[in-house]
PDB file of N, CA, C and O in Angstrom, chain B, residues numbered from 101:
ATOM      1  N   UNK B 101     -10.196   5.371  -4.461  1.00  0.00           N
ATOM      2  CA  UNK B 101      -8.960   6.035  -4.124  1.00  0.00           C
ATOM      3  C   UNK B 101      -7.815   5.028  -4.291  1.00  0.00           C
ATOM      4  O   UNK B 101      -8.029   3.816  -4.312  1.00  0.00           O
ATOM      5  N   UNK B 102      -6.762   5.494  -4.393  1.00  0.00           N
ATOM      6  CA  UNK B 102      -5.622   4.692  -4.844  1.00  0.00           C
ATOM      7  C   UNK B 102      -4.905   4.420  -3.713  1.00  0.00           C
ATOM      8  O   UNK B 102      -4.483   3.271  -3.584  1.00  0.00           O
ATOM      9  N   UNK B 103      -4.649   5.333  -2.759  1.00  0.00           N
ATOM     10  CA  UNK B 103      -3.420   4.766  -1.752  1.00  0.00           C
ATOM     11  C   UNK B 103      -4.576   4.347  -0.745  1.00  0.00           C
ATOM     12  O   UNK B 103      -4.934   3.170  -0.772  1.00  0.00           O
ATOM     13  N   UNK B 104      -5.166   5.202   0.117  1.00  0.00           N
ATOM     14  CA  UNK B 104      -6.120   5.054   0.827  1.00  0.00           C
ATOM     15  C   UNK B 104      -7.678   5.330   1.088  1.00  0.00           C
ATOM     16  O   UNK B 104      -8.173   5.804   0.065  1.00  0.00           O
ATOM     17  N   UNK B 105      -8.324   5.232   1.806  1.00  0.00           N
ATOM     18  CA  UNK B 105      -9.627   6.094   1.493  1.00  0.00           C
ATOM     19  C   UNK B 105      -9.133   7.563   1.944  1.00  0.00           C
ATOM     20  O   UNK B 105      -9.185   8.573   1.242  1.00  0.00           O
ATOM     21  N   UNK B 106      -8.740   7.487   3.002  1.00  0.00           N
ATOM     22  CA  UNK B 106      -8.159   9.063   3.932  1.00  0.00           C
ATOM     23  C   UNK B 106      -6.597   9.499   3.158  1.00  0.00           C
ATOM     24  O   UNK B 106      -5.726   9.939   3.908  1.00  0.00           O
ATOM     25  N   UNK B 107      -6.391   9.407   2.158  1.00  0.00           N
ATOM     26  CA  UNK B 107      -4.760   9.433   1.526  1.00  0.00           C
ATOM     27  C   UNK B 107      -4.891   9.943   0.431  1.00  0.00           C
ATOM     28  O   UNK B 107      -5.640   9.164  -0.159  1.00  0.00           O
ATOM     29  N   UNK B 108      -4.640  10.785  -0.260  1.00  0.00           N
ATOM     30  CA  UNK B 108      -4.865  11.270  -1.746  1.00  0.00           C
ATOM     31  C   UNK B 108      -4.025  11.544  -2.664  1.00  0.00           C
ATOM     32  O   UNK B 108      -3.521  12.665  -2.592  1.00  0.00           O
ATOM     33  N   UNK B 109      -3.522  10.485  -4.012  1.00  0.00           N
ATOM     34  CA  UNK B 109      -2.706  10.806  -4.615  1.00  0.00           C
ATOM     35  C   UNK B 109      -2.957  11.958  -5.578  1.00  0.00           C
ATOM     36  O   UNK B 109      -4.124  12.341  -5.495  1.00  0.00           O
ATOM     37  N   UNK B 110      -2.138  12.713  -6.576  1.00  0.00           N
ATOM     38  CA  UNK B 110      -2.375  13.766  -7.483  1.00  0.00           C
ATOM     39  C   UNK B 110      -3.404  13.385  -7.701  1.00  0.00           C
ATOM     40  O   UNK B 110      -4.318  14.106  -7.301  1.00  0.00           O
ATOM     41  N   UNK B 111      -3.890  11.719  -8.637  1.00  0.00           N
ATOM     42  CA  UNK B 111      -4.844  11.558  -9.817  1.00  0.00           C
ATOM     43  C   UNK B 111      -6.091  11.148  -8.747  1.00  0.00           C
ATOM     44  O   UNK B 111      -7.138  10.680  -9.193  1.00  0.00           O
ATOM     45  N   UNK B 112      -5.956  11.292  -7.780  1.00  0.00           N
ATOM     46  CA  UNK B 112      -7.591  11.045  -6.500  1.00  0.00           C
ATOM     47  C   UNK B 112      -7.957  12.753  -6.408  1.00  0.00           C
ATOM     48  O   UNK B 112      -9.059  13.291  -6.305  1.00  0.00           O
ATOM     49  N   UNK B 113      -6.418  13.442  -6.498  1.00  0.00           N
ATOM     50  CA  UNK B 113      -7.391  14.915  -5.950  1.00  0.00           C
ATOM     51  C   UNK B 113      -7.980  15.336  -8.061  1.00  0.00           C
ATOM     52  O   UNK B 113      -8.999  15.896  -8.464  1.00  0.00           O
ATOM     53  N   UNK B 114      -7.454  15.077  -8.415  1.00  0.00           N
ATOM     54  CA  UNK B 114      -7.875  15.285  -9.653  1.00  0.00           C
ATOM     55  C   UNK B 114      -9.382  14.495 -10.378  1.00  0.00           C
ATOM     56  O   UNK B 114      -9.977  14.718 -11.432  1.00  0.00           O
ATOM     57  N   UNK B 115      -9.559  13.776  -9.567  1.00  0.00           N
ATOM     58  CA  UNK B 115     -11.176  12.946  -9.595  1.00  0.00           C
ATOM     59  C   UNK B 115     -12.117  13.809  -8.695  1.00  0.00           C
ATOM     60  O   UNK B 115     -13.190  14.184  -9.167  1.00  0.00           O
ATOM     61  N   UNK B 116     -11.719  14.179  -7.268  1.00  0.00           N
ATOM     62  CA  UNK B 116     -11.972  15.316  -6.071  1.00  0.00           C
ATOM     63  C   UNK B 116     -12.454  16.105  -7.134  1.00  0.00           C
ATOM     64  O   UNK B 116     -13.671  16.146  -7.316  1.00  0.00           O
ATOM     65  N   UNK B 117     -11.695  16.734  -7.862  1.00  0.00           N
ATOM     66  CA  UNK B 117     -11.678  18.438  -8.231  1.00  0.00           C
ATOM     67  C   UNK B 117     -12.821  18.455  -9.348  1.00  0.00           C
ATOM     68  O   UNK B 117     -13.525  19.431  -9.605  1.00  0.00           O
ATOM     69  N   UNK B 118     -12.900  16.824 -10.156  1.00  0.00           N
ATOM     70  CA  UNK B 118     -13.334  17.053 -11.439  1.00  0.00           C
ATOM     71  C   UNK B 118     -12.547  17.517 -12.789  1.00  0.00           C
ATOM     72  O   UNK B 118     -13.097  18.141 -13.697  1.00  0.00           O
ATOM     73  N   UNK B 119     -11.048  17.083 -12.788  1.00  0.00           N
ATOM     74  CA  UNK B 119     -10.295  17.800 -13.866  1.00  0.00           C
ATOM     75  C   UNK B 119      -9.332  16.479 -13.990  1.00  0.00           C
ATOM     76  O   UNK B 119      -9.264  15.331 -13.553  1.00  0.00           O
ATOM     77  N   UNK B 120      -8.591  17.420 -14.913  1.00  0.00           N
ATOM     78  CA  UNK B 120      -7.429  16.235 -15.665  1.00  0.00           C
ATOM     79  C   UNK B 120      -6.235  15.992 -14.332  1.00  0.00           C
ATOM     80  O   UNK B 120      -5.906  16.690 -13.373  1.00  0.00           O
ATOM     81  N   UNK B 121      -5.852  14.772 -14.787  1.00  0.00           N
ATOM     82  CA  UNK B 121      -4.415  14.749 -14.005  1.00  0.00           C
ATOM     83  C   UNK B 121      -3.429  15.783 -13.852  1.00  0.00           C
ATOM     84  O   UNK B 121      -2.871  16.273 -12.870  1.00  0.00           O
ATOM     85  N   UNK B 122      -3.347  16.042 -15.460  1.00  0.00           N
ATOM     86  CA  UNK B 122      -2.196  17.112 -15.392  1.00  0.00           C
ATOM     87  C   UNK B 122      -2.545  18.427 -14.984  1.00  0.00           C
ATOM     88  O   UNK B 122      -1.603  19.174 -14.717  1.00  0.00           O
ATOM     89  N   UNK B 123      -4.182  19.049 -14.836  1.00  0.00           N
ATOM     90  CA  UNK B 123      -4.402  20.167 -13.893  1.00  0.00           C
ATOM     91  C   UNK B 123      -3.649  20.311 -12.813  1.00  0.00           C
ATOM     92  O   UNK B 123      -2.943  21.220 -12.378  1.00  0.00           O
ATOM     93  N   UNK B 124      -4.064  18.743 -12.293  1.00  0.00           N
ATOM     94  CA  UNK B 124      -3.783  18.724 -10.617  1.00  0.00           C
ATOM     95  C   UNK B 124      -2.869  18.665 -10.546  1.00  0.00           C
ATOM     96  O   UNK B 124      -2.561  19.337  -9.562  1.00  0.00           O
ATOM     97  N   UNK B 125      -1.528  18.008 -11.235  1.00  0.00           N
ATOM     98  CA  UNK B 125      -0.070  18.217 -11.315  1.00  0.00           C
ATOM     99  C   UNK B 125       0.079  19.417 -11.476  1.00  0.00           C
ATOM    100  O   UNK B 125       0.798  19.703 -10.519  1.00  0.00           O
ATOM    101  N   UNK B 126      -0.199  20.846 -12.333  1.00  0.00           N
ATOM    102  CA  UNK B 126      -0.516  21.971 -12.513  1.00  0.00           C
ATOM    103  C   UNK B 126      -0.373  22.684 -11.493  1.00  0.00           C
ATOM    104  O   UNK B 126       0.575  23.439 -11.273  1.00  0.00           O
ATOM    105  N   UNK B 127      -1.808  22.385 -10.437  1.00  0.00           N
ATOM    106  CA  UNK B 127      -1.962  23.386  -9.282  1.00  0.00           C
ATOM    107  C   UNK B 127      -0.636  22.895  -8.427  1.00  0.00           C
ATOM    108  O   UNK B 127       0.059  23.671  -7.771  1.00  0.00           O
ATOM    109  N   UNK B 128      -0.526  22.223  -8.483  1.00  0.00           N
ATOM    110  CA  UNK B 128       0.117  21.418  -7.178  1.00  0.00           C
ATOM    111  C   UNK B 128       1.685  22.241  -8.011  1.00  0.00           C
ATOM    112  O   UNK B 128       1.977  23.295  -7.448  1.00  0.00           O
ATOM    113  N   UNK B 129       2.391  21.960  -8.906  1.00  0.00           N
ATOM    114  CA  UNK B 129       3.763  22.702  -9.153  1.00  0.00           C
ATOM    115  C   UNK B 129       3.443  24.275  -9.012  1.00  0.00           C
ATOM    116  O   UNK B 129       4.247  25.073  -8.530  1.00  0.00           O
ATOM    117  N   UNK B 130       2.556  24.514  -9.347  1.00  0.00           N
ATOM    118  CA  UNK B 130       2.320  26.526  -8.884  1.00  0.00           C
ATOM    119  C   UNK B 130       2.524  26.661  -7.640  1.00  0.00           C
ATOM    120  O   UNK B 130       3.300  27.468  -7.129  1.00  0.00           O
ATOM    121  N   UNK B 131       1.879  25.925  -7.120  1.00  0.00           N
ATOM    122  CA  UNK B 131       1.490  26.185  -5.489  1.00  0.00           C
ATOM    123  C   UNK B 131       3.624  26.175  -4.847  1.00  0.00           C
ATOM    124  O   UNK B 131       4.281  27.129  -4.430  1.00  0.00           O
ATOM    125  N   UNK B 132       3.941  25.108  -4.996  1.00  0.00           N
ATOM    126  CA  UNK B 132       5.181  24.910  -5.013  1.00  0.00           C
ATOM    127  C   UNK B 132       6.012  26.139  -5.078  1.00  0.00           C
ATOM    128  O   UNK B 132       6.522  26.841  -4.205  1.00  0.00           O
ATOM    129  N   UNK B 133       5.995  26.190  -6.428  1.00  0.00           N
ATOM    130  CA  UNK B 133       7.155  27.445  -6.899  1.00  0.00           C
ATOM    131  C   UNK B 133       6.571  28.499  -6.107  1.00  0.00           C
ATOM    132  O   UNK B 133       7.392  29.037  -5.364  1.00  0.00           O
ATOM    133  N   UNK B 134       5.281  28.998  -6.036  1.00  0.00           N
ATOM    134  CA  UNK B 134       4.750  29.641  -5.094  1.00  0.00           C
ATOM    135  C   UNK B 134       5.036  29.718  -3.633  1.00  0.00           C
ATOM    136  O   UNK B 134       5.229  30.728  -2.956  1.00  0.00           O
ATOM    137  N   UNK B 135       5.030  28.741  -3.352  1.00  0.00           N
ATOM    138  CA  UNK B 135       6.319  28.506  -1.473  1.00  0.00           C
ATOM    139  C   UNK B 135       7.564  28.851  -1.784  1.00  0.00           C
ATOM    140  O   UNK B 135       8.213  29.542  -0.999  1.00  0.00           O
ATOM    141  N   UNK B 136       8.078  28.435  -2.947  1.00  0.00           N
ATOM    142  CA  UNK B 136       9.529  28.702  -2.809  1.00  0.00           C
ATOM    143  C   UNK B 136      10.161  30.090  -2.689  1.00  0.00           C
ATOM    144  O   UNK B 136      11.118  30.346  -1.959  1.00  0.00           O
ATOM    145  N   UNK B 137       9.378  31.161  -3.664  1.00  0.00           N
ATOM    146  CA  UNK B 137       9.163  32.300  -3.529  1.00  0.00           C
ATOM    147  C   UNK B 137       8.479  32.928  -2.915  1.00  0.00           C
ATOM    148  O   UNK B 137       8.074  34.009  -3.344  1.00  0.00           O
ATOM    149  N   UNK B 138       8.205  32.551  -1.968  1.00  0.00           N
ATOM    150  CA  UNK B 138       7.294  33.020  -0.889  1.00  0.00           C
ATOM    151  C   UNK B 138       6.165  33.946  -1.181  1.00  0.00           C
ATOM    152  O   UNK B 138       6.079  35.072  -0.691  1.00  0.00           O
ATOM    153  N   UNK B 139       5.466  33.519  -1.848  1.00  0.00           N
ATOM    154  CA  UNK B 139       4.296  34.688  -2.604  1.00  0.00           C
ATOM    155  C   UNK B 139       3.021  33.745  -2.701  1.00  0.00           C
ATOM    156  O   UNK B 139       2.212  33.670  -3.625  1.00  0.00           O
ATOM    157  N   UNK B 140       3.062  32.943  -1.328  1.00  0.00           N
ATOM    158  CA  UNK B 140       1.725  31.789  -1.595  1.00  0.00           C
ATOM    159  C   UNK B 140       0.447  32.549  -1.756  1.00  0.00           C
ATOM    160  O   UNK B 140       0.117  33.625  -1.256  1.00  0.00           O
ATOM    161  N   UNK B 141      -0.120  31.847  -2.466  1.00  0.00           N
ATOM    162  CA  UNK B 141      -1.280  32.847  -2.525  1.00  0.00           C
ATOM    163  C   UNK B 141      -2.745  31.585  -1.975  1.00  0.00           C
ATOM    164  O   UNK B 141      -2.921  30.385  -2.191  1.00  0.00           O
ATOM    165  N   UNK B 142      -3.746  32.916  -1.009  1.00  0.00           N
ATOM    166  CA  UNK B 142      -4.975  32.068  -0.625  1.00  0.00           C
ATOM    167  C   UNK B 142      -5.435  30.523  -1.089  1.00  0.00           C
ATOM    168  O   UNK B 142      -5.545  29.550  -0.343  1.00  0.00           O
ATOM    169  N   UNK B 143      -5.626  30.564  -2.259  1.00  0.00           N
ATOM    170  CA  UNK B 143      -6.213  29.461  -2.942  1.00  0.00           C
ATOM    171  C   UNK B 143      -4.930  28.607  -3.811  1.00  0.00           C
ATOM    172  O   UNK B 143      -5.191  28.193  -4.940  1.00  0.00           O
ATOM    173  N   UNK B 144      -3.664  28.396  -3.268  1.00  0.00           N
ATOM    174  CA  UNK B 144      -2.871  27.726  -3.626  1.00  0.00           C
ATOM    175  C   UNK B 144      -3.175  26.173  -3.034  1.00  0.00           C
ATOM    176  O   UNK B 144      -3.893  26.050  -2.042  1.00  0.00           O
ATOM    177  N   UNK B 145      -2.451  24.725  -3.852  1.00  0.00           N
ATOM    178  CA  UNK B 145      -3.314  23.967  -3.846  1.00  0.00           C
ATOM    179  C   UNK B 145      -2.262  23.829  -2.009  1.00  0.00           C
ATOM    180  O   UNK B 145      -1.172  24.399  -2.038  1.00  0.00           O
ATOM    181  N   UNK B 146      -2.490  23.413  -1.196  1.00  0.00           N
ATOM    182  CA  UNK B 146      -1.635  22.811   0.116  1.00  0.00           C
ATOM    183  C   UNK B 146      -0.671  22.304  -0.372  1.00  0.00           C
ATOM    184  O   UNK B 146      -0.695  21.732  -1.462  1.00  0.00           O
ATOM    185  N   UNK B 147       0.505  22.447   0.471  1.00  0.00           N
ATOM    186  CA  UNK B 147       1.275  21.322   0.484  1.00  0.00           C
ATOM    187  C   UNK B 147       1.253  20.184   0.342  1.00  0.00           C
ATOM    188  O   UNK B 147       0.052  20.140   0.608  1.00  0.00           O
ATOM    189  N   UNK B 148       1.595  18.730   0.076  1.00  0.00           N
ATOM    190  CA  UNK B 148       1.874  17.291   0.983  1.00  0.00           C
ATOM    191  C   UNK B 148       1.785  16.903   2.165  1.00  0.00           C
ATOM    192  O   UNK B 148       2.728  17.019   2.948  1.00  0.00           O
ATOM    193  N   UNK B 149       0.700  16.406   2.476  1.00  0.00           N
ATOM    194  CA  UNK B 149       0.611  16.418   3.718  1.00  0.00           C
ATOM    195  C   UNK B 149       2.190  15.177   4.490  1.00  0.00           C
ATOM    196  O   UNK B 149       2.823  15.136   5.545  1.00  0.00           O
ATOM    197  N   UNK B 150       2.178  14.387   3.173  1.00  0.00           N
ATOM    198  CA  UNK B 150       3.251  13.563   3.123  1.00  0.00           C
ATOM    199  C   UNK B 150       3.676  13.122   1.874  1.00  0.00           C
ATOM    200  O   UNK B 150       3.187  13.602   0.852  1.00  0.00           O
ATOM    201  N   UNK B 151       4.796  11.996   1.834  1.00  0.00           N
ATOM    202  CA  UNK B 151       5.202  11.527   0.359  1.00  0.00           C
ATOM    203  C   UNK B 151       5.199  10.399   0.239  1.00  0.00           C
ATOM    204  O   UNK B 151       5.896   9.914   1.131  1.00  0.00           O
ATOM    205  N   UNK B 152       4.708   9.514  -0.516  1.00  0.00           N
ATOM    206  CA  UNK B 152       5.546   7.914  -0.759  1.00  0.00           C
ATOM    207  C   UNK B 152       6.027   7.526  -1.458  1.00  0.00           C
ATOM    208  O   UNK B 152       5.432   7.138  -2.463  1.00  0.00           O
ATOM    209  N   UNK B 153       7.045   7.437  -1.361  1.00  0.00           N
ATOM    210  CA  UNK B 153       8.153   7.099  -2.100  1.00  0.00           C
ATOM    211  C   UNK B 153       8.731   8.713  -2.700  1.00  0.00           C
ATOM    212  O   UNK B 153       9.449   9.395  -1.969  1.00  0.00           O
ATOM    213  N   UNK B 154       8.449   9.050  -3.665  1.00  0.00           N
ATOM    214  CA  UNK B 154       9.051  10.421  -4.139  1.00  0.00           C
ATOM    215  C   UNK B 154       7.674  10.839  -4.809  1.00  0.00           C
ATOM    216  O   UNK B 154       7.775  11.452  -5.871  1.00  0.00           O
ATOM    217  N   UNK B 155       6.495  10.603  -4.358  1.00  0.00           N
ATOM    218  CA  UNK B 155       4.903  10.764  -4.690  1.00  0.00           C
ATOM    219  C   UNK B 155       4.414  11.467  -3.693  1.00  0.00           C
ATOM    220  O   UNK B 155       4.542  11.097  -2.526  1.00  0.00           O
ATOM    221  N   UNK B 156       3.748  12.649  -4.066  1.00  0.00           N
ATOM    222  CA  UNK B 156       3.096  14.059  -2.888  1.00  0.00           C
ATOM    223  C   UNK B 156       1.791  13.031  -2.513  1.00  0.00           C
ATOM    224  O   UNK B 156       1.415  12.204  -3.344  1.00  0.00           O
ATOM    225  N   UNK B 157       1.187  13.150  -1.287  1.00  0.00           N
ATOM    226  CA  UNK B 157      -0.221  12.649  -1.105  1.00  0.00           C
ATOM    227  C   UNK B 157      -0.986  13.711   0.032  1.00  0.00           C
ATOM    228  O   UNK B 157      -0.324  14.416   0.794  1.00  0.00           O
ATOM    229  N   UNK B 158      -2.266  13.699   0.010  1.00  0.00           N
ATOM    230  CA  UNK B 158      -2.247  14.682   1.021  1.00  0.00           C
ATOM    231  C   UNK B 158      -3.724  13.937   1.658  1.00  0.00           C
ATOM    232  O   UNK B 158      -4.387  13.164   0.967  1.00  0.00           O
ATOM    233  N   UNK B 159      -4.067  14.276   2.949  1.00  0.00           N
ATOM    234  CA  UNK B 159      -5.154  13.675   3.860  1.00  0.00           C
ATOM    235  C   UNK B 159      -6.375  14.202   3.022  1.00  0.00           C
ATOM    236  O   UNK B 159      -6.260  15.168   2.269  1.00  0.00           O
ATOM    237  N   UNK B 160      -7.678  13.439   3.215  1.00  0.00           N
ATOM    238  CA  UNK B 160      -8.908  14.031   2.566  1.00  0.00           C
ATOM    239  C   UNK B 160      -8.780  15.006   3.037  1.00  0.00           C
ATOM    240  O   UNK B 160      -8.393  16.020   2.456  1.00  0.00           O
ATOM    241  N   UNK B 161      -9.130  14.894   4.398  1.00  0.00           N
ATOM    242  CA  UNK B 161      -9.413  16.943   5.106  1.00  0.00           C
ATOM    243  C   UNK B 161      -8.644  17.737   4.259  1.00  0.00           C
ATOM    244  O   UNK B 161      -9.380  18.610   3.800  1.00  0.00           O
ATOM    245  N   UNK B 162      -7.703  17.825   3.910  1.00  0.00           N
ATOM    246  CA  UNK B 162      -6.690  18.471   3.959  1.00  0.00           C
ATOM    247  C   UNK B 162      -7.474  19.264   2.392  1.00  0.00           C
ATOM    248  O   UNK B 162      -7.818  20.446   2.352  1.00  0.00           O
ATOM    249  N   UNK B 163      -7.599  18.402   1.378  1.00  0.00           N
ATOM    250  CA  UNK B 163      -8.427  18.587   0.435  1.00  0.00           C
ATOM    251  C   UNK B 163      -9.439  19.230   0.557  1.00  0.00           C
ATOM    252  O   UNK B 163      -9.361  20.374   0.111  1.00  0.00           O
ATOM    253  N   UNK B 164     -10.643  18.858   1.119  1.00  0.00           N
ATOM    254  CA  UNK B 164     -11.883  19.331   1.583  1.00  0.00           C
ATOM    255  C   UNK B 164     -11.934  20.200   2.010  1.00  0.00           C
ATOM    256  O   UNK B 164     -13.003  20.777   1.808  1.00  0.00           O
ATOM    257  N   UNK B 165     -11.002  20.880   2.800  1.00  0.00           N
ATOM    258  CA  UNK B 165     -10.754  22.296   3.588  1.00  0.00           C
ATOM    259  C   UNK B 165     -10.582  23.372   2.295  1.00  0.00           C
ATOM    260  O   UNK B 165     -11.240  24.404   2.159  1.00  0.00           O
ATOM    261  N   UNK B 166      -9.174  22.704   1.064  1.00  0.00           N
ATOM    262  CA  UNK B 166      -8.446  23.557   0.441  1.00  0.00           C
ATOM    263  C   UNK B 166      -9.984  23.767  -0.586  1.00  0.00           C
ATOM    264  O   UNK B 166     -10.298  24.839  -1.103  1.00  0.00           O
ATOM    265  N   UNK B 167     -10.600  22.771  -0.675  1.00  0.00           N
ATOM    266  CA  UNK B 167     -11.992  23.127  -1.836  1.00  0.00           C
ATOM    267  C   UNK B 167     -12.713  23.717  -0.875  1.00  0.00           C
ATOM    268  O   UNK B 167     -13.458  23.003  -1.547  1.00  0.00           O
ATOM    269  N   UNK B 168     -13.328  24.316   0.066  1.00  0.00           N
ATOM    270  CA  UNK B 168     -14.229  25.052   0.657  1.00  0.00           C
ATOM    271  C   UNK B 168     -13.140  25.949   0.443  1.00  0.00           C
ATOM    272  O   UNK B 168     -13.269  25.847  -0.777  1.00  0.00           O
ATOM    273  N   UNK B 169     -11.975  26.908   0.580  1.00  0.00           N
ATOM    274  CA  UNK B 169     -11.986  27.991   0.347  1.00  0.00           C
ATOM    275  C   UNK B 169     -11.278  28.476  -1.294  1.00  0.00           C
ATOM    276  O   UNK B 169     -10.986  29.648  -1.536  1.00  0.00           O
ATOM    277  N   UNK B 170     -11.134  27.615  -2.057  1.00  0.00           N
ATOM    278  CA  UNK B 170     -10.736  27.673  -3.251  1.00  0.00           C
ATOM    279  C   UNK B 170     -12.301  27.598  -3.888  1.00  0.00           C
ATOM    280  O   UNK B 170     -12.409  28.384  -4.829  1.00  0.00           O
ATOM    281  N   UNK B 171     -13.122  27.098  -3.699  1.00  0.00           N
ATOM    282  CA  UNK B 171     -13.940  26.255  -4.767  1.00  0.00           C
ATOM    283  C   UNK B 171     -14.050  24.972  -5.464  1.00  0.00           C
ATOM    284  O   UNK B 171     -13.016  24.307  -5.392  1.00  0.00           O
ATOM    285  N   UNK B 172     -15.030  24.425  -6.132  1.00  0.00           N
ATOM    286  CA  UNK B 172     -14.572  23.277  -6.627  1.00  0.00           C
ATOM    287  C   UNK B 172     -14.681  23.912  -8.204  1.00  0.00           C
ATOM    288  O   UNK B 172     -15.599  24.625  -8.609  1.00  0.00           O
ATOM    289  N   UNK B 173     -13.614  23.506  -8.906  1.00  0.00           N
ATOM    290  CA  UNK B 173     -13.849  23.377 -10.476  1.00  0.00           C
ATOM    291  C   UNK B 173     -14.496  22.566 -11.142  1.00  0.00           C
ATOM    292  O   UNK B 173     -14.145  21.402 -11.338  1.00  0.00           O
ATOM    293  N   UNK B 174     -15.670  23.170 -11.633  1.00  0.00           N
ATOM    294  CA  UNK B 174     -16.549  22.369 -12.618  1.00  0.00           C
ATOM    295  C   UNK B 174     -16.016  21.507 -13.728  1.00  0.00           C
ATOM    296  O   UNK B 174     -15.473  21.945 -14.741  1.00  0.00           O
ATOM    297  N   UNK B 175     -16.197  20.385 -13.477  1.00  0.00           N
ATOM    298  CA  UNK B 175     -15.315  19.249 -14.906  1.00  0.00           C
ATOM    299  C   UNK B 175     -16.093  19.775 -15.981  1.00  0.00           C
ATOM    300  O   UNK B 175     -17.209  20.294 -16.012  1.00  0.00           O
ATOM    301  N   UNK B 176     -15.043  19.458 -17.056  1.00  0.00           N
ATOM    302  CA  UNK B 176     -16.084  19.716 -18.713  1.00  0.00           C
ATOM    303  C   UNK B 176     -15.741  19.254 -18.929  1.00  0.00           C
ATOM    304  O   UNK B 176     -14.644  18.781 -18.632  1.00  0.00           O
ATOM    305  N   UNK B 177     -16.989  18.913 -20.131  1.00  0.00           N
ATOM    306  CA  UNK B 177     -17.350  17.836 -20.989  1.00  0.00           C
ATOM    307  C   UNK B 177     -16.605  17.415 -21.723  1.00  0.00           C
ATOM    308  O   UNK B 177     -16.062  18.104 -22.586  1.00  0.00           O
ATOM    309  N   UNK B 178     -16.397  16.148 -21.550  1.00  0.00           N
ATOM    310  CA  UNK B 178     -15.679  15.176 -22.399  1.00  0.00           C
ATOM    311  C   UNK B 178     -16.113  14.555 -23.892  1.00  0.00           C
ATOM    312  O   UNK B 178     -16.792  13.549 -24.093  1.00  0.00           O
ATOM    313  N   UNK B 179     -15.573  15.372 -24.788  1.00  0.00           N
ATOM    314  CA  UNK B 179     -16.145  15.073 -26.015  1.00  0.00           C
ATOM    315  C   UNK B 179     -16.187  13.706 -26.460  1.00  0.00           C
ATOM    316  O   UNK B 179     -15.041  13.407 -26.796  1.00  0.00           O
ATOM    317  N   UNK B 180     -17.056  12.633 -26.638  1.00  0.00           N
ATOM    318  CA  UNK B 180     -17.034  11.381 -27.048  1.00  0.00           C
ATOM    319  C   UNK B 180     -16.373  10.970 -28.243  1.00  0.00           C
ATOM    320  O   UNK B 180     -16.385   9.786 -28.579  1.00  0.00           O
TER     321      UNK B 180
END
């Protein structure tokens, strides 16, 4: 993990999930515009639990909770 063990930047929940960085940048701006318009939906990724510096991070739990009711996404294969 990059910030902490209990701390999760985009590219830690994106190791979590099994996907690319820019997925997890992905879920994480949907989820967003999704609050802003108030139309969050179940399996949107959480909020920030906090920021550092102008960087979203969020607690493991916080993760672990949002993958037990989202699911986890299966990584694919990385073509060599």
């Amino acid at each position: 993990m990059t910030v902490t063990d209990n701390v999760l930047s985009i590219k830690d929940v994106a190791v979590v999930l099994g996907v690319t960085e820019k997925s997890a940048r992905l879920y994480h701006e949907v989820a967003q515009r999704h609050r802003r318009e108030d139309t969050v939906k179940a399996k949107d990724m959480p909020a920030p639990d906090r920021r550092i510096g102008r960087s979203p991070v969020w607690y493991k739990g916080t993760i672990e909770a949002w993958i037990a009711v989202r699911g986890k996404t299966p990584a694919k294969a990385v073509a060599a």
